[in-house]
N, C-alpha and C positions, 0 to 999 in steps of 0.2 A: 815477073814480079814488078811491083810500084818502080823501086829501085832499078831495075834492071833499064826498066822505059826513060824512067828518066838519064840515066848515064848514055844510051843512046842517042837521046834530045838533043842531049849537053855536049856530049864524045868525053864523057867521061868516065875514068877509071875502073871499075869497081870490084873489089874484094869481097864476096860473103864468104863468111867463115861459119861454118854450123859444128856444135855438137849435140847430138838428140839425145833430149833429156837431159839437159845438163845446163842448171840459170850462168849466166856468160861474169861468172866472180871466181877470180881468183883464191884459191885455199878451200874450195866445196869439193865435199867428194856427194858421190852416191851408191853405197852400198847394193855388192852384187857383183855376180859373176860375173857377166857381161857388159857392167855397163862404162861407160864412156869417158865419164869420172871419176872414177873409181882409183887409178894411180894418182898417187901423190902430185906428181909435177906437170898433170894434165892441163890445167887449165892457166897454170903457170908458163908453160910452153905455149898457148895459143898467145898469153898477153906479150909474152916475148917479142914473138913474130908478129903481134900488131903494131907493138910499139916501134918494131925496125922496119916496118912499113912508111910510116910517118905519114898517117893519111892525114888528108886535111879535113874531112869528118868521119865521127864514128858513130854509129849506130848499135844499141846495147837493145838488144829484143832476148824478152821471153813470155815464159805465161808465169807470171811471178808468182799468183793467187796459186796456183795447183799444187808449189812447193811444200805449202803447208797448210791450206784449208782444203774442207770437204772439199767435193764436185758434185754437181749436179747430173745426174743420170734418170732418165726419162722425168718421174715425175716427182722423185726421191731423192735426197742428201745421201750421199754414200761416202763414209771414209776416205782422204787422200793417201796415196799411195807412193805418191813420189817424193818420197823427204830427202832431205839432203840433212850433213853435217860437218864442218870443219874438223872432227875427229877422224883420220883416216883407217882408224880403226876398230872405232865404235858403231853402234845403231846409232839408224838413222830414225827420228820422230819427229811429229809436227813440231813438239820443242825445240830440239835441234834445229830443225827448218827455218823456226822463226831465230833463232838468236845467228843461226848461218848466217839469213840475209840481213839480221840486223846490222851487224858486226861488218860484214865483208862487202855487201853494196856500196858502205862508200868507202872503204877502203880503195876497194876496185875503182871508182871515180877518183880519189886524188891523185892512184898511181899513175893512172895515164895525165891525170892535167900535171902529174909532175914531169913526165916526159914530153909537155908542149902538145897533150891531146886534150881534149874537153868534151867530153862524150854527152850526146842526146842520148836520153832513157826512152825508148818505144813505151808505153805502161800495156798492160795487156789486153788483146781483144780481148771482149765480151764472149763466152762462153755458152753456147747453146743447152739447152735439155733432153737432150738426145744428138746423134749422129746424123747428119742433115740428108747425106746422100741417100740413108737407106732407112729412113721416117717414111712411114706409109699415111700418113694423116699430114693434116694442113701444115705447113709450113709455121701458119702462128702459133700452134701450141709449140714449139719448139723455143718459144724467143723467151729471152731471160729480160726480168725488166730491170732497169737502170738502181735501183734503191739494192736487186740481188746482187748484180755485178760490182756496187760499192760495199756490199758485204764482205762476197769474195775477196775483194783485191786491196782492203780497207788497208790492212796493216802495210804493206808495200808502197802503197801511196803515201803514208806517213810517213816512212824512210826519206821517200823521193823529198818531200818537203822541208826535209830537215837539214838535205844538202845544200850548203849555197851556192847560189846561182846556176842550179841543177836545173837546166832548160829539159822537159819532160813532155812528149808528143802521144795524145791521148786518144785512141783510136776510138773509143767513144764517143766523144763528142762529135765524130762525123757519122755514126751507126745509129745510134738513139734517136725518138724521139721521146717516148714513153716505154717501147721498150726495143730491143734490140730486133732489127731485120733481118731474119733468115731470109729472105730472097729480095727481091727488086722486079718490078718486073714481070714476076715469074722465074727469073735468073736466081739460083740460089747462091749465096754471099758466100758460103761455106762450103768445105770440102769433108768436115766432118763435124766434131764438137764445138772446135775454137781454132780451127784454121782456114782461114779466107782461102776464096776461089781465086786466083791470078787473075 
C-alpha cells in the first residue's frame, strides 16, 4: 500500500488496523450474524488500542457513501446494503446510516484530539460501475463521473466540513479529470468496484 512505501521511505512505524465492513466510529454497529460490528464494544476496543498507541498520525479511511446511499452496479442504481446504526439492537437503514454517521463521525474526531490524536479523514474513492477485474468491455464504460461520485458521497462530505479544523485527504482530486480512471496506461487502478490496485 501508499502507506506501507512510504513508512519504509521514512523507517517508519506503522499500524493498519482493518475491520471489513465496518465505517472506523466508535458506537456503530452493523446488524447480522457475522459481522464485525455487530458487538457492542467492537469498535470501542479498536479506539482504545489506538488511543494507547499514541500514534503521531492517524488515518480514518472508509467508503463512507456505501453506508447509506445507493451503489452503482453495471449500468443501474441498486439499493445500499450496508447500513449501519448506533442502536445495537435494532435495524439497520439508510436512516439509521445517515443519523449513525451523522452523530458519531465527530464524536469519533473529538475523542481522539481529546486524547492528543487529530485524525486525517481519507473521504472515499470514487466508485466504479461495475467490478473492474472481470468487465469484459472497455475500461471507460466503467468510470463514474466526478458530479456521480459527489452525489454518492454528498452527505459525508458535509459532515467532514462541519468539523473544525477537520484536515480531510480527497482521493479524488488525484483520480478525476472529468471522470474517474479505471485504468492508467492500460494498468487498471482497481481491483474491483472502489478498491484501488496497490
Amino acid at each position: 500500500s501508499v502507506f506501507e512505501q512510504i513508512a519504509r521511505k521514512n523507517d517508519l512505524e506503522l499500524f493498519v488496523i482493518v475491520q471489513g465492513g465496518c465505517p472506523p466510529l466508535e458506537g456503530v454497529y452493523r446488524p447480522g450474524p457475522v459481522s464485525p460490528c455487530k458487538p457492542a464494544d467492537a469498535t470501542r476496543n479498536v479506539m482504545n488500542s489506538i488511543i494507547a498507541l499514541k500514534p503521531d498520525r492517524l488515518f480514518l479511511a472508509a467508503r463512507w457513501g456505501v453506508y447509506y446511499q445507493t451503489r452503482i452496479e453495471g449500468s443501474a442504481w441498486q439499493p445500499g446494503h450496508i447500513f449501519v446504526t448506533t442502536d445495537g439492537n435494532g435495524p439497520a437503514t439508510d436512516q439509521t446510516s445517515r443519523k449513525a454517521i451523522q452523530e458519531r463521525l465527530p464524536a469519533t474526531i473529538f475523542r481522539f484530539r481529546s486524547a492528543g490524536i487529530d485524525p486525517v479523514v481519507i473521504a472515499s474513492v470514487p466508485t466504479l460501475k461495475g467490478v473492474a477485474a472481470t468487465w469484459r468491455k472497455a475500461p471507460q464504460e466503467l468510470e463514474t463521473t466526478l458530479a456521480e461520485h459527489r452525489q454518492i458521497n454528498g452527505f459525508a462530505d458535509s459532515i467532514f466540513k462541519q468539523i473544525p479544523d477537520l484536515v480531510v485527504y480527497d482521493p479524488a482530486l488525484k483520480i478525476f479529470d472529468v471522470s474517474c480512471r479505471a485504468d492508467i496506461g492500460g494498468k487498471l487502478m482497481y481491483s474491483d468496484d472502489s478498491h484501488l490496485t496497490p
